[in-house]
C-alpha positions in Angstrom: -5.1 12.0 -17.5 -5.2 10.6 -13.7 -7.9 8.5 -14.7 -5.4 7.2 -17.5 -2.8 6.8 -15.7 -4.5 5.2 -12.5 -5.7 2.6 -15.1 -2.8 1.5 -16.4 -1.0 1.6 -13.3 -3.6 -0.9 -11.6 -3.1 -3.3 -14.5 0.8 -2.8 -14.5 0.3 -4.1 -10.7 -2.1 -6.7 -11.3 -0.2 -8.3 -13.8 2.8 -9.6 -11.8 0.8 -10.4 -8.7 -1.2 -12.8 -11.0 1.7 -14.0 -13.1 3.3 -14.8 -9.9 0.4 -16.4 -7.9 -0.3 -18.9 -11.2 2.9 -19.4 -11.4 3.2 -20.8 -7.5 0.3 -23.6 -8.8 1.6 -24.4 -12.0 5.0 -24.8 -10.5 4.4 -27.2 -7.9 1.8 -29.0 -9.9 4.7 -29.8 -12.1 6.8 -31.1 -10.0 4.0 -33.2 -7.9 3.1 -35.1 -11.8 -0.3 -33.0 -12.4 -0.6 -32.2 -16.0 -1.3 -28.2 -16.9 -3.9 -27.9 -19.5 -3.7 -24.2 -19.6 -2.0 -21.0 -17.9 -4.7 -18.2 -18.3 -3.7 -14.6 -17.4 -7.0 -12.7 -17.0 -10.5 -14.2 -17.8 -13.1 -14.6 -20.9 -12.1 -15.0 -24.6 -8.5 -15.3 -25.5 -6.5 -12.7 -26.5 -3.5 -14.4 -27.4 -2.6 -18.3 -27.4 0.9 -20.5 -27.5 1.3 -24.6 -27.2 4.1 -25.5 -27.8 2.8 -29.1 -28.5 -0.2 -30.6 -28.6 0.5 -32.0 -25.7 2.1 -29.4 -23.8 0.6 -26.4 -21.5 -1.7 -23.9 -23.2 -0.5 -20.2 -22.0 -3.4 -17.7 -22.6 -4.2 -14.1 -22.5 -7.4 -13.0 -21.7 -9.2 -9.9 -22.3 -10.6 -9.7 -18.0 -6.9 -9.4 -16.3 -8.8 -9.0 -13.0 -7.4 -12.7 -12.2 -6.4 -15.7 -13.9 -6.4 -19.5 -13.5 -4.4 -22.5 -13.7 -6.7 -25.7 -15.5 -5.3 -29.2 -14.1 -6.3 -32.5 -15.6 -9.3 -34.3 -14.2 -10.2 -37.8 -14.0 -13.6 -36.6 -15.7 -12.4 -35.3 -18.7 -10.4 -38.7 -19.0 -13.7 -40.5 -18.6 -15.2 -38.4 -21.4 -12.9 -39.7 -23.4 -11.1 -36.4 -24.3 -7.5 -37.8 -23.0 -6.3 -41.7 -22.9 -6.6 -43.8 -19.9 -2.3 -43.6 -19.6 -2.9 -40.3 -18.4 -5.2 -40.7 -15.5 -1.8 -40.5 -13.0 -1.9 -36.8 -14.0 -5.0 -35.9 -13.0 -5.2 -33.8 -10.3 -8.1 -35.1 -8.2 -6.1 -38.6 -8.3 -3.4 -37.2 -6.3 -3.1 -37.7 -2.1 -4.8 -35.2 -0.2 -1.8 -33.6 0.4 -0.3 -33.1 -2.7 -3.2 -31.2 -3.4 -3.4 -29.6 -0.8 0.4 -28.4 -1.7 -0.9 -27.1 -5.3 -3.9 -24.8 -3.7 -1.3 -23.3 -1.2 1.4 -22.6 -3.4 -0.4 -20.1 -5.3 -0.9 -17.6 -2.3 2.5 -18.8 -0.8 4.2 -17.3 -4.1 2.6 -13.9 -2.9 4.4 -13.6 0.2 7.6 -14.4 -1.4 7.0 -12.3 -4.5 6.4 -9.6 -1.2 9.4 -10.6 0.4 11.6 -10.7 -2.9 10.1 -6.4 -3.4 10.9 -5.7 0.2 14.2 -6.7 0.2 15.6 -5.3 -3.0 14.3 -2.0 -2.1 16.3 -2.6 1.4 18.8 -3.3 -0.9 18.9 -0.8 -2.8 17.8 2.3 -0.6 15.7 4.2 0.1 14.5 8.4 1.1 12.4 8.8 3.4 11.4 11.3 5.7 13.9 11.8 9.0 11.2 11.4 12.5 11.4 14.8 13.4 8.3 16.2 14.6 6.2 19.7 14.1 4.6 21.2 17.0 1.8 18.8 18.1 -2.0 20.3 18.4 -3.4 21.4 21.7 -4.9 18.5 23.3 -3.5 15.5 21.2 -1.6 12.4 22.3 1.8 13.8 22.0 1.1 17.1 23.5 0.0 15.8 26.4 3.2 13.8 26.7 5.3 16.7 26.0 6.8 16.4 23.2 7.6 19.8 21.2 8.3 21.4 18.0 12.1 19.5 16.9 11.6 16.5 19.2 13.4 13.7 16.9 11.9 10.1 17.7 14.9 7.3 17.9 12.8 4.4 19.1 9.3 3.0 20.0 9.4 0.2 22.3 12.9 -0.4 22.3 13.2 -0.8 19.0 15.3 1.7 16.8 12.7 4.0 14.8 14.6 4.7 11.0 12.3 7.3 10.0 9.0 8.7 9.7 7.1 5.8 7.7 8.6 3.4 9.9 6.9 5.0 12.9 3.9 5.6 11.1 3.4 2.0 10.5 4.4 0.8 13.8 1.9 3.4 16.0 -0.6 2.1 13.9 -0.2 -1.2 14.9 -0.3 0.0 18.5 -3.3 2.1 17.8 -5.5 -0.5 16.2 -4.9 -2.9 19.6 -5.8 0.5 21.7 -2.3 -0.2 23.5 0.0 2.2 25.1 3.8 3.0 23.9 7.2 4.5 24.8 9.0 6.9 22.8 12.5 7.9 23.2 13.1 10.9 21.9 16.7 13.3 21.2 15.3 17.0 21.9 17.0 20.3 20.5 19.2 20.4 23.3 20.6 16.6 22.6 19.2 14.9 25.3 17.0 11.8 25.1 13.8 11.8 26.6 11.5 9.0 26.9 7.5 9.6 26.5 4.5 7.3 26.9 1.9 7.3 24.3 -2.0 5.8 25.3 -4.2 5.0 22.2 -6.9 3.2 24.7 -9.3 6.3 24.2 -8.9 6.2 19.7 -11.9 5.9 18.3 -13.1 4.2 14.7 -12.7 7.4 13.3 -9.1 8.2 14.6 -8.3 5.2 12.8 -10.2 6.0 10.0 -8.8 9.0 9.6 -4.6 10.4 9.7 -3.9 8.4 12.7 -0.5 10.1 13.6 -1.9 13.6 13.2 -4.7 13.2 15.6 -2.2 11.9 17.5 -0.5 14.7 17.5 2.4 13.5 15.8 2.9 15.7 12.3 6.6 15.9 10.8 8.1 19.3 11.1 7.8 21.3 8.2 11.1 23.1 7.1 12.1 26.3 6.5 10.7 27.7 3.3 14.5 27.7 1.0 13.4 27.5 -2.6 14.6 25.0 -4.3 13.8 25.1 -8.4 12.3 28.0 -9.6 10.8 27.8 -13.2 11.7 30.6 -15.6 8.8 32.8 -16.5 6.7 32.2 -13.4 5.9 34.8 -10.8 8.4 34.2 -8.7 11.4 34.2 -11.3 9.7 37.8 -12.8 9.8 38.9 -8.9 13.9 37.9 -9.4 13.7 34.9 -6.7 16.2 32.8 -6.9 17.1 28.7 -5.7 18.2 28.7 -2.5 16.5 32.1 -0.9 15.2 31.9 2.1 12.2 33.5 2.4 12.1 35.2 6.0 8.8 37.0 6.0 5.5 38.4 4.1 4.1 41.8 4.1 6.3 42.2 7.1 5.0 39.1 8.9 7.6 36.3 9.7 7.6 33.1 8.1 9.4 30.1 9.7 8.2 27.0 7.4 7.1 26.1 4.6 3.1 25.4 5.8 3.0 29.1 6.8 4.7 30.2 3.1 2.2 28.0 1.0 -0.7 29.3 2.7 0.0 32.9 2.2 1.4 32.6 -1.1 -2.1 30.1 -1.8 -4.5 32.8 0.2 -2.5 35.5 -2.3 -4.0 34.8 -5.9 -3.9 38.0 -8.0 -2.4 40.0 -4.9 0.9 41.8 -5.3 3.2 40.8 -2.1 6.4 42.5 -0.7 8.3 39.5 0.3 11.3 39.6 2.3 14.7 36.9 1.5 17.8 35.6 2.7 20.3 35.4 -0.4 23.7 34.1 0.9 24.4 36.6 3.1 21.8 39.8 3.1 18.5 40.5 2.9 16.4 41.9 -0.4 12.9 42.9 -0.6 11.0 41.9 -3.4 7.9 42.3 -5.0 5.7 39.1 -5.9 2.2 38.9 -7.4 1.2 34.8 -7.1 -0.9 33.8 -10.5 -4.6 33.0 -10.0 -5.0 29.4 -10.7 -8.4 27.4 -10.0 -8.4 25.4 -6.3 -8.8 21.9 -6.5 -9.8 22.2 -3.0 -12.9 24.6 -3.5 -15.1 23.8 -6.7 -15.1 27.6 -8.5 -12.2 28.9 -6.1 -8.7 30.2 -7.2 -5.7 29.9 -5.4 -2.5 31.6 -5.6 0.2 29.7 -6.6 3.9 31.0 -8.3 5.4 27.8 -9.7 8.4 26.9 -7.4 9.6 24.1 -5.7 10.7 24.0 -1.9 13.6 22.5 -0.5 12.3 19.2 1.0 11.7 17.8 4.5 14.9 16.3 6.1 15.4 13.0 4.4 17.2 9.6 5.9 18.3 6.9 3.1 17.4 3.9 4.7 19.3 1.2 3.4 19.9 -3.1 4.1 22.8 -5.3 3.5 21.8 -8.5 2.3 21.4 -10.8 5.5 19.9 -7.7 7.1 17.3 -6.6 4.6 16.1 -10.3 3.7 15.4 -10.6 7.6 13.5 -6.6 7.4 11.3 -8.4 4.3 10.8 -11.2 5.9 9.6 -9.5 9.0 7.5 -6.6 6.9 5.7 -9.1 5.0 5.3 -11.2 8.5 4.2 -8.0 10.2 1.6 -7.0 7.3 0.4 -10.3 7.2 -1.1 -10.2 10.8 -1.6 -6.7 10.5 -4.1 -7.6 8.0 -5.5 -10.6 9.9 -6.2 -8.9 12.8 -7.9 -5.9 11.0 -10.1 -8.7 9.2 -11.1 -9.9 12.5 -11.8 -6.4 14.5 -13.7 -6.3 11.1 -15.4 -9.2 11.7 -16.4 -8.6 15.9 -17.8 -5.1 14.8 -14.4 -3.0 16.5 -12.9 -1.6 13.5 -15.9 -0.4 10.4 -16.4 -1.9 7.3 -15.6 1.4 5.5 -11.7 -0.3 5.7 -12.5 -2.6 3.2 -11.2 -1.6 0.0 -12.5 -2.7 -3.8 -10.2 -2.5 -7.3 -11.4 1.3 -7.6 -9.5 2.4 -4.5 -6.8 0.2 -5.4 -5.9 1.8 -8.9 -6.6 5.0 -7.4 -3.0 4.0 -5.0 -1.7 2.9 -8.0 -1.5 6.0 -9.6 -0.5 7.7 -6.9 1.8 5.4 -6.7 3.4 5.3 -10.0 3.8 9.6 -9.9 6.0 9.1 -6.7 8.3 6.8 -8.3 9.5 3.3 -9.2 10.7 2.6 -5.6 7.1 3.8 -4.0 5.4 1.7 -7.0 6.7 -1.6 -6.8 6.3 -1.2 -2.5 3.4 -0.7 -3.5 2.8 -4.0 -5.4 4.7 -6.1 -2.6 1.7 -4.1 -0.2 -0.8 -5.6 -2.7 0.7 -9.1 -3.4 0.2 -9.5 0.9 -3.2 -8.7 0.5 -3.9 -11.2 -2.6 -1.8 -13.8 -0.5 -4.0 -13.5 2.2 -7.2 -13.0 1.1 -6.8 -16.3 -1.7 -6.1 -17.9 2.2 -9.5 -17.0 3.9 -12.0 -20.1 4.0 -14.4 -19.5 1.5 -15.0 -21.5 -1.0 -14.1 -20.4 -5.0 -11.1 -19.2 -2.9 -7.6 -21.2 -2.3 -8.4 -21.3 1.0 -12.0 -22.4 0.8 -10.7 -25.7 -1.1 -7.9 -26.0 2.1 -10.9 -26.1 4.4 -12.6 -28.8 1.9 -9.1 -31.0 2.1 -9.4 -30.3 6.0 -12.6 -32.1 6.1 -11.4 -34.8 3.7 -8.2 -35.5 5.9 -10.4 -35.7 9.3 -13.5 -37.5 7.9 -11.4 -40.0 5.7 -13.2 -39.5 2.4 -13.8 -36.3 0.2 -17.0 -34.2 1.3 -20.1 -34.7 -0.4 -20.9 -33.7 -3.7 -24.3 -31.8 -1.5 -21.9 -29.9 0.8 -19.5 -28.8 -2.3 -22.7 -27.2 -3.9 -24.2 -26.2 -0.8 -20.9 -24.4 0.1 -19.9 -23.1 -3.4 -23.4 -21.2 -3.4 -22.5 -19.9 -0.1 -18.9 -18.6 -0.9 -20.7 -16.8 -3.3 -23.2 -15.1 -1.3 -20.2 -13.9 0.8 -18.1 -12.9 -2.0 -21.1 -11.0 -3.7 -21.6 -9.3 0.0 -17.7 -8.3 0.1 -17.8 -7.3 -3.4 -20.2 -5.0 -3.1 -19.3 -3.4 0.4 -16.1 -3.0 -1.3 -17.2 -1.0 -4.3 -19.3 0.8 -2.4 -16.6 2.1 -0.2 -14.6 2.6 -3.2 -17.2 4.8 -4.7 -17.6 7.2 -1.7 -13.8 7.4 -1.1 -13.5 8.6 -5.2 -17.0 10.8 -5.4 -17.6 12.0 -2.1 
């Protein structure tokens, strides 16, 4: 059923960012004079077909919707005889350097603003996400060496106003990938502010690799363990638990968070328990046996689990008004964009590992993780993508947008088009290196998923 779902998640992504990216060439082609012979969504034989007239745009759907393509008149097919000499003007490789130049880059250009368009109507419309509040860091981390402690609320990083924990996740690991150094200000349980210096020149490949802000020390605190929903017929509604206990401790052992109540209940399976709660005002003793369900953790394991729901983290809606959330989207997509850049070139120069790159397996598998969280967490998840498809049609390879950029480069310093030797010569190249990204790709895709 993840599988399923994973699927059609990836596809329900896909489509847009395509739609959209075509859309960018066919749009501007239009408006420079270039004649559209077809709009294909997704590649090899047709699925479905309209024309309006013979003369019109062809719109296709293909049975590969791993890309699509936007078919321009040429001068060639004119010379074939196949369309009259009247509509030579319309051919694309007729038009100035630059006007072509403006098709090829509208295509990627519509996948930042499809980005930007996503990031600002969730600002718009708001969003939950964790409040920065932080657990008690691990002995020998980052943050415990800076002092922080168990409660410690971070307000900014660098100056700059920290909304909540996914914001300064995201910004750290800018910080971390350039092995730079940080300040935190930080409100503590008394109310104070405190400001802390973070150092990331000692992470290695595998810090990054891994959760950066936990080996950083930086894990959100886990709240108290209050039940929130508790469904009728499980163990814990036959034990008489209620929404809203408090569960305080465990065969007589305290319990002051949620981490510590999963564990005991999961470490539990088939094990009666005498479990001591907080309703409203007084304390009952009651006794719970957790059902034995297999681990998903441990191959052939059980753990013990008694089908309730816990009252969440402390949540922060974070929330734009217009002017002020087109500027965040701008600057998200902006921020992602070099982000990205950079990690391609650390790539490149050997300091960050090729085990980064990810391939379409990995990609639905965050689709359909994705989609279970929500509409919100999808469709961020689809402006995330639409950067990456932006940016990656950009690098200078040819087959790619950005590899015909590079080829109008040449044409606008040299005078004259490149040769058709170099176009071959280059085309079999950008191949190689696709093939070569392809593959490290799908192989990191199948270790992620298998291993």
């Amino acid at each position: 059923m993840n599988i399923l779902i994973a699927v059609v998640a990836f596809i329900a992504a896909l489509g847009p960012l395509i739609i959209f990216h075509e859309l960018g060439h066919y749009w501007v082609a239009r408006r420079m004079g270039v004649r559209v012979l077809r709009f294909s969504i997704g590649f090899g034989r047709p699925l479905l077909k309209w024309q309006r007239t013979p003369a019109s745009t062809e719109w296709v759907l293909a049975t590969i919707p791993l890309g699509g393509f936007v078919a321009m008149l040429d001068e060639r097919e004119v010379e074939a005889g196949q369309y009259s000499e009247a509509e030579l003007a319309q051919a694309f490789n007729r038009q100035s350097v630059w006007r072509r130049a403006a098709i090829v880059i509208a295509g990627p250009l519509a996948n930042f603003v499809l980005a930007i368009l996503v990031y600002w109507g969730v600002g718009l419309y708001g969003v939950q996400e964790p409040r920065p509040i932080l657990g008690t860091p691990a002995v020998g981390t980052l943050a415990a060496r800076a002092g922080l402690v168990a409660g410690d609320e971070v307000v900014s990083l660098g100056d700059e106003p920290v909304r909540s924990m996914i914001d300064l996740r995201w910004r750290l690991v800018k910080v971390a990938v350039d092995r730079g150094s940080v300040g935190l200000d930080v409100r503590t349980k008394a109310g104070g502010t405190e400001r802390v210096y973070l150092d990331f020149a000692k992470f290695s490949e595998a810090d990054l690799e891994s959760d950066l802000l936990e080996h950083a020390g930086l894990v959100l605190a886990a709240p108290p363990p209050v039940l929130d929903e508790v469904s009728a017929g499980g163990p814990a509604a036959r034990a008489g638990l209620r929404s809203d206990d408090r569960i305080v401790a465990i065969d007589g052992q305290p319990v002051t968070n949620t981490d510590e109540f999963r564990a005991r209940i999961q470490e539990a399976a088939g094990r009666e328990l005498s479990v001591r709660v907080k309703r409203d005002d007084e304390f009952i003793t009651a006794a719970l046996m957790p059902d034995a369900e297999p681990d998903p953790r441990h191959h052939g394991a059980n753990m013990g689990v008694i089908h309730v729901t816990l009252r969440p983290v402390p949540m922060v809606v974070v929330r734009y008004g217009p002017i002020e959330g087109l500027r965040a989207a701008c600057d998200q997509t902006w921020d992602m964009t070099t982000f990205s850049v950079k990690m391609l070139g650390k790539m490149v120069m050997g300091q960050v590992s090729l085990k980064n790159l990810s391939g379409p397996g990995t990609m639905a598998d965050f689709a359909g993780q994705a989609a279970r969280r929500g509409w919100v967490v999808f469709v961020t998840f689809i402006a995330f993508i639409s950067v990456s498809i932006g940016l990656m049609n950009l690098l200078p390879i040819p087959m790619l947008d950005g590899g015909h950029l590079l080829y109008y480069f040449v044409e606008i310093i040299k005078g004259r088009p490149p040769s058709e030797r170099f176009l071959e010569l280059s085309q079999r190249a950008g191949m190689v290196v696709l093939a070569g990204l392809m593959s490290v790709a799908l192989f990191n895709d199948f270790s992620r998923l298998l291993f």
